[in-house]
C-alpha positions in Angstrom: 167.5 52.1 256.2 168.1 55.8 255.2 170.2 56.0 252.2 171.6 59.7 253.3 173.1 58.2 256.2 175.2 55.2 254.7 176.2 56.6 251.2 178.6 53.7 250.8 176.0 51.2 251.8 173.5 52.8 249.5 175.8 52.6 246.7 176.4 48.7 247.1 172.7 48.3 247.3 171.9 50.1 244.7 174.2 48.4 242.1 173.1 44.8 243.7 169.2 46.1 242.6 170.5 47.6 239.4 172.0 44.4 238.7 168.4 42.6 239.5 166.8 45.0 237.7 168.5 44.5 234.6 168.7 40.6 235.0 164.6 40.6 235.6 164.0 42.5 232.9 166.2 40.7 230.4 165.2 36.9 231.4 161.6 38.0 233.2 158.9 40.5 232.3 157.2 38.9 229.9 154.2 40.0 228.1 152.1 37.9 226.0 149.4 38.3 223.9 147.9 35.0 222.9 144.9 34.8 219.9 143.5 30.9 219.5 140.1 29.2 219.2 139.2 29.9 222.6 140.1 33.7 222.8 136.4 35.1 222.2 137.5 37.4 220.0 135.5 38.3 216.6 136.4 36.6 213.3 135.3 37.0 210.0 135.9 35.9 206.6 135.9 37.9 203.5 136.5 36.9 199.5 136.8 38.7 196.5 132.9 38.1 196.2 132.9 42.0 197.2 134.8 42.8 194.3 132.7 41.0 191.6 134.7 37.7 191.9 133.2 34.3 192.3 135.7 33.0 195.5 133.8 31.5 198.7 135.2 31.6 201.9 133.7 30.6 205.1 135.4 30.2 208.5 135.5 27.4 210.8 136.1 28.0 214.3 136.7 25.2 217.2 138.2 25.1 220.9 141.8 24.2 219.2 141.9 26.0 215.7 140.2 28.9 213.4 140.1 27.3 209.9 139.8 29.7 206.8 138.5 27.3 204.2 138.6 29.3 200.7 137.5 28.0 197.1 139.7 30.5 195.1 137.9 31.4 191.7 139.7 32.4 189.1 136.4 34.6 187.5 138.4 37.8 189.3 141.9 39.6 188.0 142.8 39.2 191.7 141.1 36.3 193.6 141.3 36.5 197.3 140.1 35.1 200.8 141.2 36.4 203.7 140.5 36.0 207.6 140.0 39.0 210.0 140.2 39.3 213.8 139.2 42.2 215.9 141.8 42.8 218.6 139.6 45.8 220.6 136.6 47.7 220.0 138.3 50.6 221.1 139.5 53.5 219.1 143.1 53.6 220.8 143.4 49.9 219.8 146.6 47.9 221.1 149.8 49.3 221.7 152.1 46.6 219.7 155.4 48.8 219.6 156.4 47.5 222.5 156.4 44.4 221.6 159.4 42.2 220.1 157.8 39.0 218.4 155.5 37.6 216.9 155.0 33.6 217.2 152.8 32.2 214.2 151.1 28.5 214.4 149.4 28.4 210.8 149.1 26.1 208.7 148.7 26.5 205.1 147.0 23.7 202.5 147.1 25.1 198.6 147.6 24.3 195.2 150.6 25.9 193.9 152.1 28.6 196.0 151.7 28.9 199.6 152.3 32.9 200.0 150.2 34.3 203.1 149.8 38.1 203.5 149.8 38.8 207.5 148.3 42.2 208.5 148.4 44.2 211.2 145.7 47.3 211.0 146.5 50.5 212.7 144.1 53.3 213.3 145.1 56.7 213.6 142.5 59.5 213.3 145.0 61.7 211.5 144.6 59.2 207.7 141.7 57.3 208.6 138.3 56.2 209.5 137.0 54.8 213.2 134.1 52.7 211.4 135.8 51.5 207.8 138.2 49.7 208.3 139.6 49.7 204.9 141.5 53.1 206.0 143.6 51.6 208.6 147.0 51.0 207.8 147.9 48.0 206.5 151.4 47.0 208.1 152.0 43.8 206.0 154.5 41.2 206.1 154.3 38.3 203.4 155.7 34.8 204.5 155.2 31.0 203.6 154.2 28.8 206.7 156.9 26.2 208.0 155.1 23.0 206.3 153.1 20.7 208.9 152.7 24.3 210.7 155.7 24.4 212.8 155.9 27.9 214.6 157.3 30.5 213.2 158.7 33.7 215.0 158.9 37.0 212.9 160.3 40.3 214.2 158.1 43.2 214.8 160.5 45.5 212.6 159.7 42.9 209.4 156.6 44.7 208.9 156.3 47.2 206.0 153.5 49.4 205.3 151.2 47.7 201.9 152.0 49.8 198.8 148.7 49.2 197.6 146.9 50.6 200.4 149.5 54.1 200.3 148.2 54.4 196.8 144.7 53.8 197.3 144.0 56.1 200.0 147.2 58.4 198.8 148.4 58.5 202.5 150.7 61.6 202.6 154.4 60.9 203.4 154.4 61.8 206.8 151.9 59.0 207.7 154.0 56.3 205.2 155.9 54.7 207.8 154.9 51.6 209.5 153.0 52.2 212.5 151.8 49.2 215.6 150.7 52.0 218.1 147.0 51.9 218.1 146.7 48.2 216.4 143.0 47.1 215.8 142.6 44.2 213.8 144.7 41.3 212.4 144.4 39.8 208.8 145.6 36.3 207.2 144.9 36.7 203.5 145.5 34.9 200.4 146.2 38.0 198.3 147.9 37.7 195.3 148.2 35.5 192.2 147.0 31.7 193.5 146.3 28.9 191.9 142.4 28.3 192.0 141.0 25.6 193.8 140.7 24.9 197.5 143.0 27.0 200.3 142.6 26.1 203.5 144.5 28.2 206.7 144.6 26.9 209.6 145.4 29.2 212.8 146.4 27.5 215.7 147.6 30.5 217.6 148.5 34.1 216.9 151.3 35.3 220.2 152.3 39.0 220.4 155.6 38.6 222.2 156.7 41.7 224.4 158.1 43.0 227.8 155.7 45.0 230.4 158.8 47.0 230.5 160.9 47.9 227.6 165.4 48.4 227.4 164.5 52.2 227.2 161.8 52.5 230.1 164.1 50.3 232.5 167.5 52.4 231.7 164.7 55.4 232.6 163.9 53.7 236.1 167.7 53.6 236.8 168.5 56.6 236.3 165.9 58.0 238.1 166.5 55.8 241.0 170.5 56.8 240.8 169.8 60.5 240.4 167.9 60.4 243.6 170.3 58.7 245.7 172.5 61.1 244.6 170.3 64.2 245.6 170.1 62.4 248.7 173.6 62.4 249.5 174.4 65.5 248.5 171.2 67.1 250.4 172.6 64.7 253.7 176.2 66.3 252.8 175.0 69.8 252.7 173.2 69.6 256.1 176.2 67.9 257.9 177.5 71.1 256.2 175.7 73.4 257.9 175.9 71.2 261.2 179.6 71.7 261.1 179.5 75.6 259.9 176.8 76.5 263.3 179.3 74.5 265.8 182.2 76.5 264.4 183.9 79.2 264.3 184.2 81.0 260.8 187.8 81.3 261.7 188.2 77.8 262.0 186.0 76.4 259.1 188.4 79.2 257.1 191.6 77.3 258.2 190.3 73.7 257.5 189.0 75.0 253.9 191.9 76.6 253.2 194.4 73.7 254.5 192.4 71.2 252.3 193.1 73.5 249.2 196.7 73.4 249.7 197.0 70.4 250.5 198.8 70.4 253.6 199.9 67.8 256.3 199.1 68.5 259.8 203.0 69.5 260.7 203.5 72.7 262.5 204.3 75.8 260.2 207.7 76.4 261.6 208.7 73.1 260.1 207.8 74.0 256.5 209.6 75.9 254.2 208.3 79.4 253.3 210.0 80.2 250.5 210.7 78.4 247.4 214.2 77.9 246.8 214.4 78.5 243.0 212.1 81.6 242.7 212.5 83.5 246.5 208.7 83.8 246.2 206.4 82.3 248.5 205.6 79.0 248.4 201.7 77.4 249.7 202.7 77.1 252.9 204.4 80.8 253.4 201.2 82.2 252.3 198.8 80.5 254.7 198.9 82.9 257.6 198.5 86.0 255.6 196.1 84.6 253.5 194.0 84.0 256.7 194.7 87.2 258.1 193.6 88.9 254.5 190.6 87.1 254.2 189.3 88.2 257.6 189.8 91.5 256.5 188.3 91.2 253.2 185.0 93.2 253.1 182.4 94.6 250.0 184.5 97.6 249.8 188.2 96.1 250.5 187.8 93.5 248.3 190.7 91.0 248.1 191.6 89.4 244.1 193.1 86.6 243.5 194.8 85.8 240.1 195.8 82.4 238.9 198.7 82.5 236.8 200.3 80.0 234.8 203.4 79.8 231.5 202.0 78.9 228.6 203.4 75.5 227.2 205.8 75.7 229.5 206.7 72.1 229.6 207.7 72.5 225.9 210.9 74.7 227.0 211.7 71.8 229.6 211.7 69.4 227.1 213.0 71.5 224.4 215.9 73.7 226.0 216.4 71.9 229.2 215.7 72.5 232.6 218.3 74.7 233.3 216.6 77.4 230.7 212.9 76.5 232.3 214.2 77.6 235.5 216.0 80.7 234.0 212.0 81.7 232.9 210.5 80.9 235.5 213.2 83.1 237.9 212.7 86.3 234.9 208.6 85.7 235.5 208.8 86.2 239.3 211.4 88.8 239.0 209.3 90.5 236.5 206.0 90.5 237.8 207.9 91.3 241.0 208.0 94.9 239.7 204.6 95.5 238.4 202.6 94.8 241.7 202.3 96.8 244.8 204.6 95.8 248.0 201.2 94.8 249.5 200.5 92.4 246.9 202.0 88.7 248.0 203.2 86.5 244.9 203.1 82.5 245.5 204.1 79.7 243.6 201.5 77.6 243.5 203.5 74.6 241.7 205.7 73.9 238.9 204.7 76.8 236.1 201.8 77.8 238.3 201.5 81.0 239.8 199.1 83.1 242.5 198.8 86.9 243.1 197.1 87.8 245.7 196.3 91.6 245.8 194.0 93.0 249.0 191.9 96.0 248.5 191.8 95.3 245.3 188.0 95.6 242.9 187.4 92.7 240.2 188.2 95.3 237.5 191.5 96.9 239.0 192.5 93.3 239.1 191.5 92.1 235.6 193.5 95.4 234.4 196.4 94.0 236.4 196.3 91.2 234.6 195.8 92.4 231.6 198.9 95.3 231.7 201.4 91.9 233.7 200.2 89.5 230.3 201.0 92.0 227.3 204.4 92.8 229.4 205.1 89.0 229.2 204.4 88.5 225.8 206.5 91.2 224.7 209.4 90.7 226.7 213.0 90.0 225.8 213.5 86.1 227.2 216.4 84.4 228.2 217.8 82.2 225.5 215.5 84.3 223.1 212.3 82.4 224.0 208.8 83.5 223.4 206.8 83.5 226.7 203.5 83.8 226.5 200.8 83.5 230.2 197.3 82.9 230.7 195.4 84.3 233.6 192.6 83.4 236.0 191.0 86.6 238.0 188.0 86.5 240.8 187.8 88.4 244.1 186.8 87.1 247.4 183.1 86.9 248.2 181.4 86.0 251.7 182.8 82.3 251.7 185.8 80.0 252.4 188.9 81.4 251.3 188.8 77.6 249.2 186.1 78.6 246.9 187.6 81.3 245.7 190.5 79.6 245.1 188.2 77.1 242.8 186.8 79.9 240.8 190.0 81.3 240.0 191.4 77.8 239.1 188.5 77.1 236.9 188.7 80.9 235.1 192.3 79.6 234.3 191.1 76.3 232.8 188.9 78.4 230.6 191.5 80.7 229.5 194.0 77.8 228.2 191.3 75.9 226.9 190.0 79.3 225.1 193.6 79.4 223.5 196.0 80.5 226.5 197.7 84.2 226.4 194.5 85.5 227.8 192.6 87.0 231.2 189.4 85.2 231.9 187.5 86.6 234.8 184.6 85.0 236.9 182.1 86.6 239.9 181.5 85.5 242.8 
C-alpha cells in the first residue's frame, strides 16, 4: 500500500503501529543478562592476604551456585574477602546503561553483620588502566541479602561511585559520576568492619534486567516513522499540485486560489453584495474581479502591494464605548485613509476591524512609505468621542504566484506587527 496515496488510511495505520509499538516495548523487549554457575565466565577470589592480613578465601563453584567461603582474620585494620567475575575480555566492556534492574539470588551466612558491598567496574581509558583493574571505577551499592536468599531487585540508579576509590586514584571531578557504559567486571565483597570468623556467599544468580530498546530510542523510531509519512504526503500533495497547475490555466488556478482565500460560496457575483453597508468600501466579494484583473497585470516592473490593515484593540472601544462609537471609527478610518491613497488604489474591508489596500504599480518601498505616512496620520488624529486610535500594518507586493499567497504573506507580516507591539509597519518579500 503506498502511504502518499491514502493519507487518511496511513494515518489510522500508523497510530494502530504506534500503539503496538509502544505496548511491545512496554510489556515485551526484554533483555536479560543472566550470571550463575553454569555461565563459563571467570571467577576469582581475593582476601586481604594482599594487604598483609591473615583472611583466606577460596571459591567454590558448581552447576547451581558460586560459593565464596571466607575465614575473616582479624590480624588486618580492614579484613576482607571478596568475589570477582569478569563480564568481557574486551576493552569496551558491557553497556549496562541501558539497563533498568538488577535481580540478586545471594545468600549471605556471617557472624554479626551481614553488609555485602556489590560492584560494578567500569573502564574508561580517560582515568584508568586496560590491564589493572584496581583503576576501574568502582560503582558500589551496599545491601544486606533478603535472609534464606530470596531475590532481591535493586535499581540501576542506586549505584554510587566508592569514595574510597575517588580518593585513592584522585579521579578529577569530571570523571566522579557513576558510570555503567563500558562495565567489565562484577564484585561481591565483604568490605568493611566484620566480625571474624567464617562468611560464606552464596551466588545463585546475578540478572542485568534491560530492554533491547530503551523509552528514549522507541519515542526516536516514532518520530522518525511519523516525520516521514508526513514528507510523504506532503511530497504526494505537492505533485497532485503540479498535476493540477500543468492541466490548467493560470487564470483558472488564480480564481480557485483566490476564491479559497476569501472564503466564498459558489453563488454567482451578481448575488453578492459589493459594498459594505457601514463603511461604502468594498467588501471581499466587490474586490474579486479587479483583484483578478490586477493580478494579471502585475509584472517585475508594475508591481501590485498589498497592505493588511487592522485597529489596534479595537474590540476594547466596542466593549468600552459601545458599538455605536466602534462604528463611528471605523466609518472616520475609511473616510480617512480614503484621502491619502490614489483613485487607483481599491480599499476593502476585509472583516470586522480588518482592512486591505490594494495599490497596483506600486514598488515594496513606495508601499511601506504609504504605510508608514496612513499610520502616524492615524495615531495623531483627532477621534470621535476623543478616542486614541492607533493601526498596525502588514505590507508585501505580488510576486510570480497565486494572488492567495500573497495574501498569506501580508496576513502573517500583520501578525508580526501586533505581536511586536501593534502601531507599527512590518514588511515581508516575496
Amino acid at each position: 500500500m503506498r502511504i502518499t496515496k491514502y493519507p487518511r488510511l496511513s494515518v489510522l495505520v500508523m497510530l494502530l503501529l504506534s500503539g503496538v509499538l509502544l505496548l511491545w516495548q512496554h510489556f515485551g523487549m526484554n533483555r536479560v543478562i543472566r550470571i550463575d554457575g553454569r555461565s563459563g565466565l571467570p571467577m576469582a577470589s581475593l582476601d586481604d592476604r594482599v594487604s598483609g592480613g591473615a583472611s583466606v578465601a577460596r571459591l567454590i563453584r558448581s552447576d547451581d551456585t558460586v560459593a565464596l567461603h571466607c575465614l575473616l582474620s582479624a590480624a588486618y585494620e580492614w579484613p576482607f574477602c571478596e568475589m570477582s567475575i569478569r563480564l568481557t575480555p574486551k576493552e569496551e566492556g558491557i553497556d549496562l546503561s541501558r539497563f533498568e534492574f538488577i535481580r540478586l539470588g545471594v545468600e549471605y551466612r556471617a557472624p554479626g553483620t551481614r553488609n555485602l558491598r556489590f560492584y560494578l567496574r567500569n573502564f574508561d581509558p580517560a582515568y584508568g588502566k586496560a590491564n589493572d583493574d584496581t583503576t576501574w571505577k568502582a560503582n558500589e551499592l551496599s545491601f544486606v541479602p533478603a535472609v534464606g536468599g530470596e531475590v532481591k531487585t535493586i535499581p540501576l540508579y542506586s549505584f554510587n561511585v566508592a569514595g574510597w576509590w575517588l580518593a585513592e586514584l584522585g579521579i578529577p571531578v569530571e570523571h566522579a559520576g557513576p558510570d555503567l557504559r563500558h562495565v567489565r567486571m562484577v564484585q561481591l565483597s565483604t568490605s568493611g568492619l566484620k566480625d571474624p570468623g567464617e562468611h560464606v556467599i552464596t551466588v545463585r544468580f546475578i540478572e542485568f534486567h534491560g530492554k533491547w530498546i530503551s523509552r528514549e530510542q522507541m519515542a526516536l523510531v516514532l518520530v522518525a516513522l511519523w516525520v516521514a509519512l508526513a514528507v510523504g504526503v506532503l511530497v504526494n500533495d505537492l505533485r497532485q499540485m503540479q498535476r493540477r497547475l500543468r492541466h490548467s490555466r493560470r487564470r483558472e488556478e488564480d480564481l480557485r486560489s483566490l476564491t479559497k482565500t476569501l472564503q466564498l460560496e459558489n453563488k454567482v457575483v451578481g448575488e453578492l453584495a459589493r459594498r459594505d453597508p457601514l463603511t461604502g468600501v468594498r467588501n471581499r466579494a466587490g474586490i474579486r474581479d479587479e483583484l483578478l484583473r490586477e493580478a494579471e497585470l502585475a509584472q517585475p516592473d508594475r508591481p501590485l502591494a498589498v497592505i493588511f490593515i487592522d485597529l489596534d484593540h479595537f474590540k476594547q472601544v466596542n466593549d468600552e464605548y459601545g458599538h455605536d462609537t466602534g462604528d463611528l471609527v471605523l466609518k472616520q478610518f475609511t473616510h480617512e485613509v480614503s484621502n491619502l491613497i490614489r483613485k487607483e488604489d481599491y480599499l476593502v474591508r476585509w472583516g470586522g476591524e480588518e482592512f486591505v489596500l490594494f495599490c497596483p504599480n506600486t514598488a515594496l518601498a513606495s508601499a511601506i512609505q504609504l504605510a508608514e505616512k496612513i499610520r502616524l496620520h492615524l495615531r495623531n488624529l483627532d477621534w470621535e468621542g476623543g478616542l486614541h486610535v492607533t493601526a498596525s500594518f502588514g505590507v508585501t507586493v505580488l510576486a510570480r504566484e497565486p494572488i492567495g499567497d500573497c495574501l498569506k504573506r501580508a496576513d502573517e507580516a500583520l501578525y508580526q506587527a501586533k505581536n511586536e507591539g501593534r502601531d507599527r509597519v512590518i514588511a515581508r518579500r516575496p
